[in-house]
LUMDOVEX-925015 format. One record per residue: y, x, z of N, C-alpha, C in turn. Coordinates in steps of 0.001 Angstrom, whole numbers, plus 524288, in hexadecimal, padded with zeros to 5 digits. Each point is the difference from the previous one (the first is absolute). Last residue first. Example, Ala and Ser with C-alpha at 12.3 -4.5 7.8 and 13.67 -1.06 7.14 Angstrom:
BEGIN
7F7368323281BA8804A6803348003C804427FCFE802DA 7E9A8801227FFBA804A67FC8680000804B08038480000 
This chain:
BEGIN
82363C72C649113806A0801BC804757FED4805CF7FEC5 7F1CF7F57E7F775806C17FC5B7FF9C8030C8011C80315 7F077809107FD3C8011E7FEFB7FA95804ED7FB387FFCF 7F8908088680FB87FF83802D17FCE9801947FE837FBA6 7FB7F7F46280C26805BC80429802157FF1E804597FB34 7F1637F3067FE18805B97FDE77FEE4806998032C80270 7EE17805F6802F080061800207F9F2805587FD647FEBD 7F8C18016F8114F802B5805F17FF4B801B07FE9E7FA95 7F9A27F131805B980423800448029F80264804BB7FF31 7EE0A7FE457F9B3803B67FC1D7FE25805A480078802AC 7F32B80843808477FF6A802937FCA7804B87FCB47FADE 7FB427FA4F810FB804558028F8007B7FF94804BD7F7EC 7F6727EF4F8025C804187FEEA8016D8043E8041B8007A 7ED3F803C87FF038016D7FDFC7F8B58060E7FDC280243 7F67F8054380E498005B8057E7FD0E803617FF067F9B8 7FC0E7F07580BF98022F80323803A8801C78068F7FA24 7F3437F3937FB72804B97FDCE7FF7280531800CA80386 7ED7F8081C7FE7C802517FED07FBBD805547FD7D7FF5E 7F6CC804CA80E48801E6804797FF62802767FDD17FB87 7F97F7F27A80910803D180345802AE8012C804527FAC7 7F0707F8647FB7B8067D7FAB47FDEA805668049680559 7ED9B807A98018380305801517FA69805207FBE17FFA1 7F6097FD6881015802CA804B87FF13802828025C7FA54 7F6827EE8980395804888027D800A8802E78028D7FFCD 7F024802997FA03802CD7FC1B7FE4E806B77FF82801F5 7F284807F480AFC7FE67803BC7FA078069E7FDE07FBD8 7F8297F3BC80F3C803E6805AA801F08021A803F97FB0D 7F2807F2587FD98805427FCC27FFB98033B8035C8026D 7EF85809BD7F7777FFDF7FC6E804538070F7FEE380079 7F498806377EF408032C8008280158800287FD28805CC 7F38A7FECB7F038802EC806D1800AE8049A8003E802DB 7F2EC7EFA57FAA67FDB2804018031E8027F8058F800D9 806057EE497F7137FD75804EF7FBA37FD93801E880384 80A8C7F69D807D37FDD17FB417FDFC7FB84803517FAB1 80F13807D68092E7FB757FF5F804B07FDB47FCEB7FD75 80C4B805CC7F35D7FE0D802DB801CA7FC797FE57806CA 809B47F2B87F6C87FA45802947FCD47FDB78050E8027C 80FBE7F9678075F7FC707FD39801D37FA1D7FF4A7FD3B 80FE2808F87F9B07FF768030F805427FB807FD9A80223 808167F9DD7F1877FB87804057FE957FF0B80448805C8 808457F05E7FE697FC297FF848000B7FD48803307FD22 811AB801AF804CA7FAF47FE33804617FB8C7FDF47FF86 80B14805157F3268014D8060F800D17FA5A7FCC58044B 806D77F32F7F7937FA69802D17FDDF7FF2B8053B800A1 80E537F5448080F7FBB77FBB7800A27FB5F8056F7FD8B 810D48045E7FDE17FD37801A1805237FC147FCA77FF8A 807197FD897F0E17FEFF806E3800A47FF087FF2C80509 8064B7EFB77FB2A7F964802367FDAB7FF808053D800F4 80EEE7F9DF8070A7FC967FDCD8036D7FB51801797FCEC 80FBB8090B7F7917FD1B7FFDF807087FBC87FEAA8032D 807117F9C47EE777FEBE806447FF2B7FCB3800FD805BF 80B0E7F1938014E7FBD67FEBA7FC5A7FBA3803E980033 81134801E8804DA7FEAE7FE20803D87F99D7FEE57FDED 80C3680F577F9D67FEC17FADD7FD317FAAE7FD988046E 808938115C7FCE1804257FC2A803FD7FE387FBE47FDBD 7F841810607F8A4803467FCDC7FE15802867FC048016F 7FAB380FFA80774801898004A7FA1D800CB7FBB87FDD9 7F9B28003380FE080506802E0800758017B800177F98A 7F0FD7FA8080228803227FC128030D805638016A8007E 7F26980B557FA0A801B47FAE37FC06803327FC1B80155 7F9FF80E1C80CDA800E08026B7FC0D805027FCB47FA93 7F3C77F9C580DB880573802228020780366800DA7FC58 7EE607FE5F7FCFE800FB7FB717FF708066A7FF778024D 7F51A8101F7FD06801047FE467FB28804437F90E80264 7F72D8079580DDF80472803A27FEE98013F7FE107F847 7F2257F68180885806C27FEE9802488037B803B57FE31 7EEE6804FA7FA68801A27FA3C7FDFB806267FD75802A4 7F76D811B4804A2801167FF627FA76802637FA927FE16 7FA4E80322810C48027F802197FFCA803C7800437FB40 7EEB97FA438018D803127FBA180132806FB801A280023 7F19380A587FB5A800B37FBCF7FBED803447FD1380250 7FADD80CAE80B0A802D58037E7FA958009D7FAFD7FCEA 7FC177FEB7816607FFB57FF4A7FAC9803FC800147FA99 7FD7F80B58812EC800217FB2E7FE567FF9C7FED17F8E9 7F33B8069E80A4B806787FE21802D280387804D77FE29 7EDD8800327FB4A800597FBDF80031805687FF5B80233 7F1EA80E8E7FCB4806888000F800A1801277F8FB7FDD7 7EC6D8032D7FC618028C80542802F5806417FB857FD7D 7F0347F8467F9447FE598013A804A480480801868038B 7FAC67F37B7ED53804D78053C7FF837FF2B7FF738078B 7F6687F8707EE597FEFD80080803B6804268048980327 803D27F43F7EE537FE8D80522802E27FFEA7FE0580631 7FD637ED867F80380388805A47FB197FF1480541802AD 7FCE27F15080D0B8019E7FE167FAC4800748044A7FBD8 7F89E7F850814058010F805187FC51800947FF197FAC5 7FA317F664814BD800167FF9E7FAF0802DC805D47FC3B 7F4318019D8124A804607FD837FF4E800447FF6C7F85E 7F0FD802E28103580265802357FC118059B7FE787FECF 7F9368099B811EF8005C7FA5D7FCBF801F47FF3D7FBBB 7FABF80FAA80BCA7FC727FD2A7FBE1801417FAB580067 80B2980D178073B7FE8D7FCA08034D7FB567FC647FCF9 805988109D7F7898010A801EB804F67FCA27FA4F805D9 802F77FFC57ECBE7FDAE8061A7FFB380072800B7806DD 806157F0217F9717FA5B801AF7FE2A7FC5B802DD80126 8130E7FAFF806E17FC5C7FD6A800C07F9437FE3B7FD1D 80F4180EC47FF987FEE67FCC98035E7FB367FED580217 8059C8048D7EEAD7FD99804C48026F7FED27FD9A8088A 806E77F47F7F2E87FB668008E7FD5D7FD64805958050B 812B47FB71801847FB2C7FC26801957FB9C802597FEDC 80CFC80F057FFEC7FF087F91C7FDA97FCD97FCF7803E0 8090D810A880A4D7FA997FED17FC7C801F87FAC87FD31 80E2780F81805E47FDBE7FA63801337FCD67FE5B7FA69 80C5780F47804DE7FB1C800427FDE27FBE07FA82802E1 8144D805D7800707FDB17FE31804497F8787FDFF7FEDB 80AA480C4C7F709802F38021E803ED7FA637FAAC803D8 800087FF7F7ED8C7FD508063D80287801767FF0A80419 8086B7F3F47F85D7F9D17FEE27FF857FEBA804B38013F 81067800437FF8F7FF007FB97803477F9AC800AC8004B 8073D809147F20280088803D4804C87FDE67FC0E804AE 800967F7C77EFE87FBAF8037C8018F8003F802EB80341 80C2A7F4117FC957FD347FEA48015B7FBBA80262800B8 80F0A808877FB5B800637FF3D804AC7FB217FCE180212 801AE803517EF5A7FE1280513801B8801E07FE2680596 803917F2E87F3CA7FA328019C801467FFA98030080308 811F97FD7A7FDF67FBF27FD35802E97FB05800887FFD5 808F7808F07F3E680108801E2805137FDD27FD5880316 7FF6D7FA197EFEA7FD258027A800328005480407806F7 809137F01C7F9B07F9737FF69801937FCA4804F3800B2 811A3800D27FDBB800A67FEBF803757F92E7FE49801A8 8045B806917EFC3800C7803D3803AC800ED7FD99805C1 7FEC77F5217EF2F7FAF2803DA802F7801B48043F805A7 80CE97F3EB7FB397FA1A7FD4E8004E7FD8E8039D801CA 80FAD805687F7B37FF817FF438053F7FAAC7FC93802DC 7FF70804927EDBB8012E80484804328002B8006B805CB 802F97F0E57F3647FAA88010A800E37FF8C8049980379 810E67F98E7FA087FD0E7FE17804937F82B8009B800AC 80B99809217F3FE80314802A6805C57FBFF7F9D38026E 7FD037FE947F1537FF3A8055C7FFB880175801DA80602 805577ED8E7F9467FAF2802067FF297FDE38037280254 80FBD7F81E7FD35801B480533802727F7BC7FEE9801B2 805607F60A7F286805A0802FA7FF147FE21805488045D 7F47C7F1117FDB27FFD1804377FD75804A4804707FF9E 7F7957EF9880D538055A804AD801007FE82803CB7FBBC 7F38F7F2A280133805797FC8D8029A80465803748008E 7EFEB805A57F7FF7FF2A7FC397FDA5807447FB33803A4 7F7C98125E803B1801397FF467FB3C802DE7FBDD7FD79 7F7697FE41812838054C803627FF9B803478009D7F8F6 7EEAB7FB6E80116802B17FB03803DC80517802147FFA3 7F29B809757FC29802257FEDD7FC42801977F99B800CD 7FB7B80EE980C20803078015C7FC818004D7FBF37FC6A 7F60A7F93F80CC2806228026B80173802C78011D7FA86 7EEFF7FEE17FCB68009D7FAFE800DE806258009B801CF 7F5D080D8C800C38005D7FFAD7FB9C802F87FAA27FDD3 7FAE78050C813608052C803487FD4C80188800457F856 7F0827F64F809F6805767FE53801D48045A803747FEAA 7EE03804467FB3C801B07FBD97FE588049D7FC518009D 7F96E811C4806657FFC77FE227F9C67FFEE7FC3D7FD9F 8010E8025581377803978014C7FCE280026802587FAE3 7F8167F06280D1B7FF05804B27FC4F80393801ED7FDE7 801677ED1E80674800F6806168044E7FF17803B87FE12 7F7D57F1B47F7AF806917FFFA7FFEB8030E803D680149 7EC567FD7C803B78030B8034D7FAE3803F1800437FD19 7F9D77F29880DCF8004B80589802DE801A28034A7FAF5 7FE6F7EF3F7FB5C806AF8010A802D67FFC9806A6800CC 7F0097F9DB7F74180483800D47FD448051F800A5802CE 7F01E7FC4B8081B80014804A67FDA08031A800547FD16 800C97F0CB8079B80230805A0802F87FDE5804EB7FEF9 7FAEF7F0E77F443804217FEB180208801A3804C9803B7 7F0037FF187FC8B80227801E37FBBB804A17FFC680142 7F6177F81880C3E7FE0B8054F800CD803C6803FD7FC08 7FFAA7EDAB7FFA3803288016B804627FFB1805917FF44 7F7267F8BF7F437804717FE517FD13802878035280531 7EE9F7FCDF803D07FF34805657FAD18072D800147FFCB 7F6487F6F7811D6802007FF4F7FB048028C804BD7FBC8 7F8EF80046812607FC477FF647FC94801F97FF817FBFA 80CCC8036C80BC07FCB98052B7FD5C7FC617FFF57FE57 8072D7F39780A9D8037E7FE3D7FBA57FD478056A7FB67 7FE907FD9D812B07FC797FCF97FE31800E87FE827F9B7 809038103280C4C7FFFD7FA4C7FE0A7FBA47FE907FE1E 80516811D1809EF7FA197FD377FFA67FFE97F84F7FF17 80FF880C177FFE37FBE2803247FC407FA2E7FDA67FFAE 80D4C7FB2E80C4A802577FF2B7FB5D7FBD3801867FC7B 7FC81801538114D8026C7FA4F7FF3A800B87FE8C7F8DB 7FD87812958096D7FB2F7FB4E7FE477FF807FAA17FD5D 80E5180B468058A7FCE28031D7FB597FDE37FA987FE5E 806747FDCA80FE5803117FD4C7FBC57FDF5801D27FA6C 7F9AD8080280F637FEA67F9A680024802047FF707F9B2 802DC811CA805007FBF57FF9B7FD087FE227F8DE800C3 80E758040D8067C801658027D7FB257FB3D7FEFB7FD65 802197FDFF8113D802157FBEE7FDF1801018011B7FA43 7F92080C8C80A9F7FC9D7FC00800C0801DA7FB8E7FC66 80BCA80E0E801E47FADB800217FCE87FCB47FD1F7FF71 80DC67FE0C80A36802667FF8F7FBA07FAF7801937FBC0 7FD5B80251812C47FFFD7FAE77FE4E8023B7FF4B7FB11 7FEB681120807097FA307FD6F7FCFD802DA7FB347FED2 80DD4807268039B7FE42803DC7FAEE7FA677FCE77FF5B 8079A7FC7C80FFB803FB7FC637FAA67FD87801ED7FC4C 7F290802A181118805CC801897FD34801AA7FD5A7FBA1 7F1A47F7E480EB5801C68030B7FBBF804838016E7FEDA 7F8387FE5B811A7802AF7FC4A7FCA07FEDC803B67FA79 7F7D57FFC5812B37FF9D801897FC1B803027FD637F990 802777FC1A81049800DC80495801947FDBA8019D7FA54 7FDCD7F037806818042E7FED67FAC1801918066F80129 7F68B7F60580D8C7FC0B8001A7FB0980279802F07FAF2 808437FAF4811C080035804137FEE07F993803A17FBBE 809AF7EE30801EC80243804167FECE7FFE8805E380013 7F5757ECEE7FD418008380505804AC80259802537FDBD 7F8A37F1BC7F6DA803917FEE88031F8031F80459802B0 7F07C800717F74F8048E7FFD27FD8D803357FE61801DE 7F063800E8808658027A80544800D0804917FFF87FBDE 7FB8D7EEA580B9B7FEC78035A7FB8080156804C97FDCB 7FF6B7F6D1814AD80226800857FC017FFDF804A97FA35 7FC487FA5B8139F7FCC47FF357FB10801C97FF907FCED 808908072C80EC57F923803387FDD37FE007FC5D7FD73 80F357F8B5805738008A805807FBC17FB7A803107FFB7 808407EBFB804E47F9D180392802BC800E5804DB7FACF 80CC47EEF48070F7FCB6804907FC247FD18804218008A 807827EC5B8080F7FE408037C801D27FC12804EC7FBCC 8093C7ED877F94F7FFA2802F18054C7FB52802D18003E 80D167F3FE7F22C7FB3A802C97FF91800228023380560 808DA7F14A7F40280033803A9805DF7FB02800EB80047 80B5E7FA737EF3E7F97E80030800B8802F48018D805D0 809137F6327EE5C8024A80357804CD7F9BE7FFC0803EA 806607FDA77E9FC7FD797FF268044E801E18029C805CD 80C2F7F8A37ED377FEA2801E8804107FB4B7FF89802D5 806607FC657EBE57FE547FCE18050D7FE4B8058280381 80BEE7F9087EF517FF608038A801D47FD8B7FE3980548 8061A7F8027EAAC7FE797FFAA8069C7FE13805958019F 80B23800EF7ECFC7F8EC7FD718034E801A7800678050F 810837FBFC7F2B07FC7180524802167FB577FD7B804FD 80B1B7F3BF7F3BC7FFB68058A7FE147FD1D8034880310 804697F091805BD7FAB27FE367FC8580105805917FD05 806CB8021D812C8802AF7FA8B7FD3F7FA11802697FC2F 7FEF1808CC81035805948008B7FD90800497FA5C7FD75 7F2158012780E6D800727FEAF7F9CE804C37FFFC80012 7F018806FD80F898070D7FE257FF667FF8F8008D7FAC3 7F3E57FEED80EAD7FF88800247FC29805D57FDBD80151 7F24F8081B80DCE805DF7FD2E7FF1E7FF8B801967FA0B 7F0707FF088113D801D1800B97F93F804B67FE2C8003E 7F2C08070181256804907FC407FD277FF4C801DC7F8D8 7F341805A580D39804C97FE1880366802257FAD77FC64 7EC6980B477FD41803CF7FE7E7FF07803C67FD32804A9 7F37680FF9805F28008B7F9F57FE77805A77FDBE7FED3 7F1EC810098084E804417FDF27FC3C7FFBD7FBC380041 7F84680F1380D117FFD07FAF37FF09804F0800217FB10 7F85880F30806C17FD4E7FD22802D3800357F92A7FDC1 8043180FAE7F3F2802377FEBF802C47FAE77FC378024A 7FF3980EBF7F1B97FED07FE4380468803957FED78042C 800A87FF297E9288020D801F2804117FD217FF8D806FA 7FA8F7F7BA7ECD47FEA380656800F0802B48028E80538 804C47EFBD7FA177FAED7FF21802AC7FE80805727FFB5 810AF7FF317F9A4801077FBD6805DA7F95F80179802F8 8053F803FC7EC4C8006F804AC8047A7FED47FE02805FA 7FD937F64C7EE377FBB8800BB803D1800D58041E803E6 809C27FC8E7F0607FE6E802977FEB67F92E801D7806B6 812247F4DE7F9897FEF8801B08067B7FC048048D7FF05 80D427FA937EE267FB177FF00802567FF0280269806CE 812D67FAD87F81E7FC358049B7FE817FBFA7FCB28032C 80D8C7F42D7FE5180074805CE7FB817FBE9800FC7FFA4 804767F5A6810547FBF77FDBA7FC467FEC2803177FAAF 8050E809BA81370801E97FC577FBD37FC717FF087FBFC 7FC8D80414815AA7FED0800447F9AC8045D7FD137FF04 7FB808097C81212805597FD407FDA07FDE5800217F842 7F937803118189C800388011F7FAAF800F87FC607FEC7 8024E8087C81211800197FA4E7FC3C80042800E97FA80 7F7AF807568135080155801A37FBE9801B27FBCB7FD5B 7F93A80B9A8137A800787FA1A7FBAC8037C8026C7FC9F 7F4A380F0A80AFF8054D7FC1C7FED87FF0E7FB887FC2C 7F43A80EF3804567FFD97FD32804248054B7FA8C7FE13 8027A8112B7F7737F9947FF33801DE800797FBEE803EA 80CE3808667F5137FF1A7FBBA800397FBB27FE9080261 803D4810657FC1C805587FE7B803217FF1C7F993800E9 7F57980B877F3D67FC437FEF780606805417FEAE80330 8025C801067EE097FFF17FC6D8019C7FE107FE918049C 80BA780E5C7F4C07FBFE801138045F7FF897FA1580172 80C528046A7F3AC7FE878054D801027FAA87FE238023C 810B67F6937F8E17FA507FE61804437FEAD803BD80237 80A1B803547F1DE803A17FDC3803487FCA37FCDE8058A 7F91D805EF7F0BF801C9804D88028C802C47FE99803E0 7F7997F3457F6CD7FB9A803C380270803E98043D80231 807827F3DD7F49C7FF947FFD9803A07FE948031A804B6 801C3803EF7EEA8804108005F801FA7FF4C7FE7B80668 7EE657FFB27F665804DC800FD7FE8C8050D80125803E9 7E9E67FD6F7FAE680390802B380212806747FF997FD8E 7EDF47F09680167803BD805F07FBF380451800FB8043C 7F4297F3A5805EE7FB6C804497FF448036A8037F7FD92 80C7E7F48380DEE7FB0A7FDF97FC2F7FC97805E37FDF6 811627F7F080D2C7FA42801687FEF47FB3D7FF847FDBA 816997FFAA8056F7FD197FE4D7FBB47FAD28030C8003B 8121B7FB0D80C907FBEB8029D7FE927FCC67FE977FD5B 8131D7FDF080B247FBEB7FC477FB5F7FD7A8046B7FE22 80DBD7FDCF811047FF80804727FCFD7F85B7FB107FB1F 813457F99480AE47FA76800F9800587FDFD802A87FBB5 81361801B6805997FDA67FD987FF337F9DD801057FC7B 810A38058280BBA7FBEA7FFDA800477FC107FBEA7FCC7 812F67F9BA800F67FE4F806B2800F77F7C48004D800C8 809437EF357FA9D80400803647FFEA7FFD9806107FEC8 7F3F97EDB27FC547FFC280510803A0803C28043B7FDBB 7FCF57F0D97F6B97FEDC7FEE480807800F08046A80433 801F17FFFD7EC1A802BD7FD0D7FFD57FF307FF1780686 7F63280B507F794803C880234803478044D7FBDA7FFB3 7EDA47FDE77F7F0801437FF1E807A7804A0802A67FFDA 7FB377FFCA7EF0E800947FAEC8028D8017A8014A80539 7FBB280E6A7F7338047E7FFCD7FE4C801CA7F97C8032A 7EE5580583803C3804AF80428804C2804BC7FC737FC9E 7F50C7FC027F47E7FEDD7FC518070B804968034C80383 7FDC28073B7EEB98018D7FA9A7FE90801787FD298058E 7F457810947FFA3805A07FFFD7FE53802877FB947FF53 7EE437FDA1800E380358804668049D80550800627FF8A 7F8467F9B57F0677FF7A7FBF5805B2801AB80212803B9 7FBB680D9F7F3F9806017FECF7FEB3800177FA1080255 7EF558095E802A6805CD802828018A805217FE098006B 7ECC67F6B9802F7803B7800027FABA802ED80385800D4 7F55A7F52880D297FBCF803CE7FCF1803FA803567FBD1 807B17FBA6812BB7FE507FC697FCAD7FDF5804A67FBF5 805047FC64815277FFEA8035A7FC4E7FE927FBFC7FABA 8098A80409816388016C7FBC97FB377FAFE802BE7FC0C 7FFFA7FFF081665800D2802FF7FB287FE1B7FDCB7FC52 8028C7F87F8139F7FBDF800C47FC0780413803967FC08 805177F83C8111D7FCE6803CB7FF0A7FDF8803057FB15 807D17EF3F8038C804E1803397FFE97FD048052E800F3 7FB8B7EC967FACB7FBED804248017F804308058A7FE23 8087D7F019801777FAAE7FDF28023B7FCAF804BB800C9 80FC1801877F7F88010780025804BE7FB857FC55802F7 7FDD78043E7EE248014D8061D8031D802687FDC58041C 7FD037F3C37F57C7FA618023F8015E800D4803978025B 80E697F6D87F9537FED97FF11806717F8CF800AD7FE79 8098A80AF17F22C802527FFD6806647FE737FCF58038A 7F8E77FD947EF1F7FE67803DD803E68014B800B6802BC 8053D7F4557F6427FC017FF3B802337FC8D801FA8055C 8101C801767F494800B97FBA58043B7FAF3800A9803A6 7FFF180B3F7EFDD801F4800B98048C800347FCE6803A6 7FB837F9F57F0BE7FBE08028780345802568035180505 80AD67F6D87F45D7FE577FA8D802727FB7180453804C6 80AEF809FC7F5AF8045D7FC87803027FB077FDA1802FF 7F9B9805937F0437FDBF8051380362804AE7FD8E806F5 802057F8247EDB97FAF57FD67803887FE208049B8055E 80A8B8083B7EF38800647F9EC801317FAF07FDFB80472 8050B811427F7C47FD31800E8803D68029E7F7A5801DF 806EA809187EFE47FA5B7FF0D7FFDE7FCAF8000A80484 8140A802A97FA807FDC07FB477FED17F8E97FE7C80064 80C308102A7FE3C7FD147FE697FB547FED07F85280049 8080E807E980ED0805878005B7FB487FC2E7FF917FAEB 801377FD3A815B47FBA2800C97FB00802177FF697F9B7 807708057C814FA801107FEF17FBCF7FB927FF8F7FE15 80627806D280F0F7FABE7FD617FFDA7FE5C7FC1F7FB6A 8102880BD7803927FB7E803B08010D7FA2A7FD85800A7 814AE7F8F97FD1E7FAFF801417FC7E7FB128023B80033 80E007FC8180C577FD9B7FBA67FC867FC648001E7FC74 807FB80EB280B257FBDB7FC048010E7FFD27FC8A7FD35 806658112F7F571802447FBD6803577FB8D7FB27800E6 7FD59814517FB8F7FDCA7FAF17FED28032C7FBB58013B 80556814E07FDE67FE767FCDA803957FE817FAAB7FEBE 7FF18816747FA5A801BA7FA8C800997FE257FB5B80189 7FB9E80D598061680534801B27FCFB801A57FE887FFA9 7EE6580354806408034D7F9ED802088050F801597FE47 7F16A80B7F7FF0A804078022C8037C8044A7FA397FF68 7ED348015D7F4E0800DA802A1806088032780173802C5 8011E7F08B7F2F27F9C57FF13803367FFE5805CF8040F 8101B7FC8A7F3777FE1E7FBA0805497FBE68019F802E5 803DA80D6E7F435805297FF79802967FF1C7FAB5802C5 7F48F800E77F14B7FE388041E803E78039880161805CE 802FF7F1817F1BD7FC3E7FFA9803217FD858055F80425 80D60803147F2DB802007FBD1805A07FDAE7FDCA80516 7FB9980A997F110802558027580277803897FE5680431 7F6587F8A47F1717FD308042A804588017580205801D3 80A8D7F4DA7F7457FBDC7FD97802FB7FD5A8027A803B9 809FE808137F3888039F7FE09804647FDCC7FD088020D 7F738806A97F106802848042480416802BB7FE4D802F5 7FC1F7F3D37F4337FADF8020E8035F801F58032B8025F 80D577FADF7F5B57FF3B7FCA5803A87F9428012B8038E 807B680B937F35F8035E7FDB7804427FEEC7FD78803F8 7F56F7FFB57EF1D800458067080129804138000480792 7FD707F08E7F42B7FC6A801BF801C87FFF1802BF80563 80FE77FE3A7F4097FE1E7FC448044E7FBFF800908034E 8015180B767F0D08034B80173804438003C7FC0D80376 7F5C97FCC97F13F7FD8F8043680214803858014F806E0 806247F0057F5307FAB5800378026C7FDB08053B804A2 80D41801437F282800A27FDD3803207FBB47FF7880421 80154809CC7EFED7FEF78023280466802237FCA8805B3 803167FD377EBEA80247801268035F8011B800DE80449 7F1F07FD2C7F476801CE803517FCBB804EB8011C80418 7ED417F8DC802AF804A57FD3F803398028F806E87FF9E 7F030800A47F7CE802027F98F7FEB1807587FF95802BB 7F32780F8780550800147FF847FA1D805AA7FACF7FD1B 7F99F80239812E78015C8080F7FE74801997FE517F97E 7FAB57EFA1809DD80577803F08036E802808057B7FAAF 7EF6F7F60D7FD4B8056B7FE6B7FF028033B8020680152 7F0E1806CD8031C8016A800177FBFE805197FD527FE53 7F9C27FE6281182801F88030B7FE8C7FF7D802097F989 7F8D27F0CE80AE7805687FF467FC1A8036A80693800BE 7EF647FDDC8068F7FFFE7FCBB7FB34803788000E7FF8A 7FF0B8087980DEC7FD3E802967FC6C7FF767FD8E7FC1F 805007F85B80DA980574802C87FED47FE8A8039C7FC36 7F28B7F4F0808028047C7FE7F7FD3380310801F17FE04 7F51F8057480C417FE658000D7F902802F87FC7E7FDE9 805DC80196811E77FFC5803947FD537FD02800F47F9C3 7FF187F1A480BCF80577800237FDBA800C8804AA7FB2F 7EF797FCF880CDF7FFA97FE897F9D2806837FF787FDD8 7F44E80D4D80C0B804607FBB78023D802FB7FDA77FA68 7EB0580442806F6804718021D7FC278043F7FEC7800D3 7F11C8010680D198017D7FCAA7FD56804A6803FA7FD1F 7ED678065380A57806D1801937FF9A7FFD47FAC77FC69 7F142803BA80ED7800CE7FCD77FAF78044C802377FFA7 7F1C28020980A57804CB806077FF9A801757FE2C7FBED 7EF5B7F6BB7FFE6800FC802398059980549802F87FE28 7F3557F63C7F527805847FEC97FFDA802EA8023A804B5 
């Protein structure tokens, strides 16, 4: 778990209700609110945080405006007269975003300068850079700071300090809606940096991996996760996504289109099938240009032919050009497609629900890693959007 990235989960959000936006919300309200109001966020937030533009008025600048750092008032109290008992020592706690929370508490005491909070534990993060180097602490006291949330995870006894020992607990209860919150407060003295665990060491982390492996590494976990269910003894499961995955086929999904289309638009029938294919069909050829260009192994070729582990496999054994994926590509881009055609909120949620789970057959079949996947729902509904947008300037202005 060393060189962890977190997702920043707002953002898949905005990926779920973009069908609505583009399809559903006929008077582009939404879209242009959206559209406005993020661009003036980021652009506000970028105009505070590096050239102070604009300006915070003091009242607010210690504001908690979600409402969720409650009880953090009482731990501060705490700490400050620990920090004028042991006015030496340096603040840390096991958690990044605790770090963050404590500094945000102490600046109610501290005007200017205020005490710098450090987070030391085995994953690299945000922190670590801002540390750089823990032999700065060698010899120094220390007050460490748990919240009750997250697990301590035993960082305290892996650390070499001469001495610890609990201090204090402060527990604070909003009212019978939100859980207690209990503060530890540890003084720890005298740190001894030659014993200290080489995960600890910053300068253990020289060998970091790049974004490209860790996205791989994390590509082939989640493979695993999914493809190696306990659910692949059963005959019905196994059948079951052999049928989504041959959803994606395009002898079977474009036969199925056309007579979907037939069947809700005979009048202009002819002109809307046309536009179908030719938009699937151009897209293929981009997905295959994709698949030559970044010639990425399957699984199977992976982790058989390469790391001898077996893995499950459903229907063709398929080795070469894996990114990104042609079925899945196929299934959103049909599922855009219908959505636009027929503005029916209904229409929508079953066409993406089974566009994704024919994206999630393909790693659950052995022919695709969750990158592969992605990458087709991008091209498909990115390539099937502007391709739709040229169709409607064309035949109504």
């Amino acid at each position: 778990f060393r060189n962890k990235l977190l997702p920043h989960w707002p953002v898949l959000l905005y990926f779920l209700v973009l069908p609505y936006i583009l399809f559903l919300d006929k008077k582009r309200i939404l879209y242009y609110v959206s559209l406005i109001s993020s661009l003036l966020t980021t652009v506000s937030l970028i105009l505070i945080t590096l050239f102070g533009i604009i300006k915070i008025p003091e009242k607010y600048r210690n504001a908690d405006t979600p409402d969720k750092l409650y009880g953090w008032h009482k731990a501060a109290e705490e700490l400050n007269e620990l920090l004028k008992k042991y006015p030496s020592s340096f603040i840390f706690t096991h958690k990044y975003f605790v770090a963050g929370q404590i500094r945000f508490a102490l600046s109610k005491y501290f005007k200017k300068n205020i005490p710098e909070v450090f987070c030391i534990d085995e994953y690299l993060n945000q922190y670590d850079f801002w540390v750089k180097n823990l032999v700065k602490f060698d010899k120094k006291d220390a007050i460490y700071i748990t919240e009750g949330r997250f697990p301590e995870d035993n960082v305290l006894d892996k650390l070499p300090f001469k001495e610890k020992k609990l201090v204090s607990i402060v527990s604070f209860k909003k009212n019978k809606f939100w859980p207690k919150r209990v503060f530890k407060f540890y003084i720890c003295k005298g740190f001894e940096y030659k014993n200290l665990p080489k995960d600890f060491v910053q300068q253990e982390y020289n060998n970091m991996v790049s974004v490209t492996e860790y996205f791989r590494d994390y590509d082939k976990t989640i493979f695993l996760k999914i493809n190696q269910s306990k659910m692949y003894e059963k005959k019905w499961f196994r059948t079951v996504w052999y049928i989504l995955t041959n959803l994606g086929h395009g002898f079977v999904l474009v036969p199925i289109m056309i007579l979907v289309l037939f069947f809700v638009d005979r009048k202009n029938f002819v002109l809307e099938m046309i536009s179908f294919l030719t938009i699937i069909f151009i897209g293929g050829i981009i997905i295959q240009l994709l698949k030559h260009i970044f010639d990425k192994p399957r699984p199977l070729k992976l982790f058989q032919d390469i790391l001898h582990q077996p893995i499950n496999v459903i229907g063709e054994q398929l080795r070469e050009f894996g990114f990104p994926s042609g079925h899945t590509f196929l299934a959103f881009s049909s599922a855009i497609y219908l959505s636009d055609k027929l503005r029916k909120r209904f229409v929508t949620i079953i066409t993406f629900i089974l566009a994704f789970l024919v994206g999630v057959s393909r790693i659950l079949v052995g022919a695709h890693f969750l990158s592969d996947v992605i990458g087709g729902i991008i091209v498909g509904i990115l390539f099937s959007w502007i391709c739709i947008k040229i169709k409607h300037e064309i035949l109504y202005f």
